[in-house]
PLY file of the C-alpha trace (Angstrom):
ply
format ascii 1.0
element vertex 251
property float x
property float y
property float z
element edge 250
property int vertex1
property int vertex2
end_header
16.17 22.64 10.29
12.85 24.68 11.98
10.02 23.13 12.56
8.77 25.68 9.56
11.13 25.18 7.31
11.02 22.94 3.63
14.71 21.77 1.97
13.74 20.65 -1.50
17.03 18.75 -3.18
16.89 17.38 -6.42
18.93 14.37 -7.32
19.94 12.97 -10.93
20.35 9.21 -11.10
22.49 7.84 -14.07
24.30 5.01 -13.84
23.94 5.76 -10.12
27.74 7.61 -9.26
25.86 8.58 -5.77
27.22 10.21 -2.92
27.84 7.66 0.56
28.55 4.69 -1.99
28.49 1.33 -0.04
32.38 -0.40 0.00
32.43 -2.00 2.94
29.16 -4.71 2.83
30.45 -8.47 1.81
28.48 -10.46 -0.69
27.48 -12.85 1.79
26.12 -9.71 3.72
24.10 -8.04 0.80
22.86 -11.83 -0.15
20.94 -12.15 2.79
19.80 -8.63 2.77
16.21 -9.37 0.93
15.39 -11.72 3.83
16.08 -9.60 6.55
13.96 -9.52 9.97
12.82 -6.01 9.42
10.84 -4.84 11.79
7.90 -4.22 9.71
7.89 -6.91 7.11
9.33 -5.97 3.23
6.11 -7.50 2.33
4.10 -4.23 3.97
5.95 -1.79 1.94
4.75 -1.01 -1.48
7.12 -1.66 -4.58
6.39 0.32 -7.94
8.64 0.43 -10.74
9.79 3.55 -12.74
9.95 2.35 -16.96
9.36 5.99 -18.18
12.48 6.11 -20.06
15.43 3.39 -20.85
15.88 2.82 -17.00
13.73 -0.18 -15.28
14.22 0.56 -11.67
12.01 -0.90 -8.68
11.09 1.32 -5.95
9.41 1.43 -2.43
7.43 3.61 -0.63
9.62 3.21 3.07
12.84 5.11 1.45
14.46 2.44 -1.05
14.85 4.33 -4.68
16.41 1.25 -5.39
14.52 -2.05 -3.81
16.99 -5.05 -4.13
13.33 -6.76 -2.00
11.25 -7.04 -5.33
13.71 -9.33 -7.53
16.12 -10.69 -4.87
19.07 -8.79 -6.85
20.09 -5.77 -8.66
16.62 -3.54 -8.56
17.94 -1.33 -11.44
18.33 -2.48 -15.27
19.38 -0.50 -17.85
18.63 -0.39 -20.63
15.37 -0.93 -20.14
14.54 -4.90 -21.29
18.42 -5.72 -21.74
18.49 -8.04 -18.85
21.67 -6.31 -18.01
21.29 -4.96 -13.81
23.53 -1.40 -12.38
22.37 -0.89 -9.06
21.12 -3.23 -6.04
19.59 -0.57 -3.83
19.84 2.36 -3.13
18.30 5.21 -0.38
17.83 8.19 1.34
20.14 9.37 4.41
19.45 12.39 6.63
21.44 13.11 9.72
21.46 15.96 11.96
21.77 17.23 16.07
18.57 17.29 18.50
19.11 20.50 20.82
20.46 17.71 23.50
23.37 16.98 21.19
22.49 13.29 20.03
22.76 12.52 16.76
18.98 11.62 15.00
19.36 9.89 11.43
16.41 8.82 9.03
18.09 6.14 6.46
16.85 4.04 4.47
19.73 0.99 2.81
18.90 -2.78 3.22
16.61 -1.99 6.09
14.55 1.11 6.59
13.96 3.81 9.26
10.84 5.30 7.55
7.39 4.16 7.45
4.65 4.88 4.89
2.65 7.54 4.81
2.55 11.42 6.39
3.94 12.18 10.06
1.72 10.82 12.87
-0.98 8.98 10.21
-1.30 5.21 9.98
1.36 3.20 7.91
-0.86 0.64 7.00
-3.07 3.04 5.16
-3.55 1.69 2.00
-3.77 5.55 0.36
0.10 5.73 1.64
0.75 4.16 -1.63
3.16 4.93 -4.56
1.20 6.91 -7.43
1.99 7.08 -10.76
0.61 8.83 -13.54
2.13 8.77 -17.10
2.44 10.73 -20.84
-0.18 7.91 -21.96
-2.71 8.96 -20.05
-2.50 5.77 -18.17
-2.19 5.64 -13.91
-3.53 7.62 -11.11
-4.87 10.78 -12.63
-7.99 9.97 -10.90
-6.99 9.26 -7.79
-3.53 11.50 -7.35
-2.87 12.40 -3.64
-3.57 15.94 -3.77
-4.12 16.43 0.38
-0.86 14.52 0.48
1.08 17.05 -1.51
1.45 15.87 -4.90
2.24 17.89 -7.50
-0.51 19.93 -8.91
-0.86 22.43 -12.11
-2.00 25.86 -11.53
-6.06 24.40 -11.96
-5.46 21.86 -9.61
-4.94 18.62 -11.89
-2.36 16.42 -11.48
1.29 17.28 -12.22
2.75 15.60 -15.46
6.55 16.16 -15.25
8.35 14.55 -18.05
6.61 11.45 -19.14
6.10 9.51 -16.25
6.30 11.23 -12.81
5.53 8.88 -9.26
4.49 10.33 -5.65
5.00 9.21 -2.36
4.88 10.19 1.37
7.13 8.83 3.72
8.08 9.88 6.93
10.66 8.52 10.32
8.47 8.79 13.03
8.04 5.33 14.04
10.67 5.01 16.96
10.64 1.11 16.66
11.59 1.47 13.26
14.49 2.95 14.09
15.86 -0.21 15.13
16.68 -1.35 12.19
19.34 0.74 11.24
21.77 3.11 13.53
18.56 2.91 16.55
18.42 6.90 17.13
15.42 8.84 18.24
13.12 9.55 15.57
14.33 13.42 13.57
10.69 13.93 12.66
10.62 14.20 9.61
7.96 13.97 6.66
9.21 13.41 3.24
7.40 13.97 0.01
8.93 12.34 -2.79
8.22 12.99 -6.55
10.21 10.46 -9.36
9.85 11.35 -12.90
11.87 11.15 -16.32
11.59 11.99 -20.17
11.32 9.11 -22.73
13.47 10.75 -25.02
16.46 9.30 -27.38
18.72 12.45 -26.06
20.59 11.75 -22.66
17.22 12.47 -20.50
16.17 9.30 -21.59
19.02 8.00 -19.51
18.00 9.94 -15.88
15.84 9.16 -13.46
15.30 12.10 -11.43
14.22 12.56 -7.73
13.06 15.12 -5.99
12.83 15.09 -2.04
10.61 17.64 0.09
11.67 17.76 3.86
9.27 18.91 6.27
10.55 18.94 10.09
7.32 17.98 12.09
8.84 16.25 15.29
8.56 19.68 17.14
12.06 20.49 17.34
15.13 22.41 15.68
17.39 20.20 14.16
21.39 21.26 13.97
23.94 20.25 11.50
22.01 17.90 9.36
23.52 16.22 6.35
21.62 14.65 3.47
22.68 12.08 1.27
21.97 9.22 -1.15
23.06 6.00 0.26
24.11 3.47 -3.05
25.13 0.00 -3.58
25.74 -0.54 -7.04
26.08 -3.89 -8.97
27.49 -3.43 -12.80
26.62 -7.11 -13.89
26.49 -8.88 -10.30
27.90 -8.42 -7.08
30.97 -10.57 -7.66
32.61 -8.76 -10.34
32.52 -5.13 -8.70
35.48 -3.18 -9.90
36.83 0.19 -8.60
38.11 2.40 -10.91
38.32 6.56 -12.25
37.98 8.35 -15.63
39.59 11.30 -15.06
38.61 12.51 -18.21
34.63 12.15 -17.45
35.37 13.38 -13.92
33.84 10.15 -12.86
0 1
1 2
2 3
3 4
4 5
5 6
6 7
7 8
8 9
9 10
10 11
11 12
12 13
13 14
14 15
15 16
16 17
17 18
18 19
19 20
20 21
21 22
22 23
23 24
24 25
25 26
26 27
27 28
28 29
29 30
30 31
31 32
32 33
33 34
34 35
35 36
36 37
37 38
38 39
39 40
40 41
41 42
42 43
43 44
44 45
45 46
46 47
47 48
48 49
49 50
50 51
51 52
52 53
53 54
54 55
55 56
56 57
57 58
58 59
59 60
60 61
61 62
62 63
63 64
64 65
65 66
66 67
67 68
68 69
69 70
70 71
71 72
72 73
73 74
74 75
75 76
76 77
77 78
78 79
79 80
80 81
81 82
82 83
83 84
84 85
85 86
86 87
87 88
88 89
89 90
90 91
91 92
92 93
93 94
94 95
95 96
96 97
97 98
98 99
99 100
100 101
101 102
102 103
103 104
104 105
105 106
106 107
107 108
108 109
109 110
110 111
111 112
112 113
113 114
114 115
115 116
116 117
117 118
118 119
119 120
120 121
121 122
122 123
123 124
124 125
125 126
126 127
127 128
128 129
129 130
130 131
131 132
132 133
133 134
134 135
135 136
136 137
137 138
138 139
139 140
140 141
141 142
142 143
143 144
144 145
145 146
146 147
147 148
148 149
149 150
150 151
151 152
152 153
153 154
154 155
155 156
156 157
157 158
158 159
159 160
160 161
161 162
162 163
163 164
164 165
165 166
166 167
167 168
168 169
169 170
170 171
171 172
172 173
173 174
174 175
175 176
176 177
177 178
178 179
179 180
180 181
181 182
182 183
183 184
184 185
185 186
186 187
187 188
188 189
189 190
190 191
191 192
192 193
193 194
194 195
195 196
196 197
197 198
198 199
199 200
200 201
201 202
202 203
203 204
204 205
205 206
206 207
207 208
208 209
209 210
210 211
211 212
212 213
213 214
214 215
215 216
216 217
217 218
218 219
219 220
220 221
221 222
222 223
223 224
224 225
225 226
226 227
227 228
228 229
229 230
230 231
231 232
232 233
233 234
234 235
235 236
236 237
237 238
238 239
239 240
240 241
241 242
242 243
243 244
244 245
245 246
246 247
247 248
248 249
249 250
């Protein structure tokens, strides 16, 4: 990854079959996991929560796409106003080799390695926010991060995709931070993310879709890097997780 270069990877969400699902994390463990000593305080991240379609699902702007932090369980229901909860939490991973050889990562699961905002600003911004504009003409439209990188029509105006689409910057450049996961050097890396979904009664009214932009700005080539989404899912609560296949569904 050059310091020039931009990886955009989409990702479709749906009853969240992810890639790097969590097996290994007790109950006890994941319990615990909205009161952990994070570094920076859950509190000083910003939850918003995607409703655009059937799927209810709480997110924050340090990485989670699904925040267990905001309810103290499952942060994904579906359908939408059922009461019934599919995922805890979910988040980004990105790995890769600094030209010494050690391994860098930027993850975000439980705990968080990315802060708020672009590369090098302030976290504690308040404009490092999530945005969210919607088919109602309801939300940000006034105030959509343009300078950060939000999407933009051809005139300039904000970006509708689908019929509710959310914007966020995030980046991993906060060495401390980095403690609270795998405690690598910072990768440098800025991270524009864009949510959105159709409220449709076909099957896009059952997706969630997200949309990453990488931008390496730590100053220097990255080798070898993987990208992932980290998952922990919950179908009803955590103690009656099953494991199965349909090898019909390929699932």
């Amino acid at each position: 990854m050059k310091n020039t270069n931009k990886i955009f990877i989409m990702a479709l969400i749906f009853m969240l079959a992810l890639l790097l699902t969590s097996t290994n994390v007790g109950l006890a463990d994941k319990r615990v996991g909205a009161d952990v000593d994070f570094l920076r305080k859950a509190a000083e991240f910003q939850h918003a929560q995607f409703d655009g379609n059937t799927i209810a699902d709480w997110l924050a702007n340090d990485g989670l796409i699904v925040s267990h932090r905001k309810t103290g369980q499952s942060g994904m229901e579906w359908p939408k106003g059922s009461g019934k909860t599919i995922d805890y939490a979910s988040g980004f991973w990105l790995a890769g080799k600094s030209p010494d050889g050690d391994i860098r990562s930027a993850v975000a699961e439980y705990a968080s390695e990315y802060v708020p905002g672009p590369y090098g600003g302030n976290p504690d911004d308040t404009a490092n926010r999530i945005y969210i504009i919607n088919s109602d003409g309801s939300g940000d439209w006034d105030s959509w991060p343009v300078a950060q990188g939000a999407p933009v029509n051809d005139d300039g105006t904000p970006k509708l995709i689908g019929d509710q689409t959310m914007f966020w910057v995030m980046n991993d450049g906060n060495a401390e931070q980095h403690a609270n996961v795998w405690s690598t050097k910072p990768m440098g890396v800025e991270i524009h993310c864009t949510v959105f979904g159709f409220n449709k009664t076909d099957p896009l009214g059952n997706i969630m879709f997200i949309q990453f932009e990488l931008i390496n700005k730590g100053g220097i080539t990255l080798d070898s890097c993987y990208v992932g989404l980290w998952d922990d899912p919950d179908m009803g609560d955590a103690s009656d997780d099953l494991v199965a296949c349909d090898t019909t569904l390929s699932l």
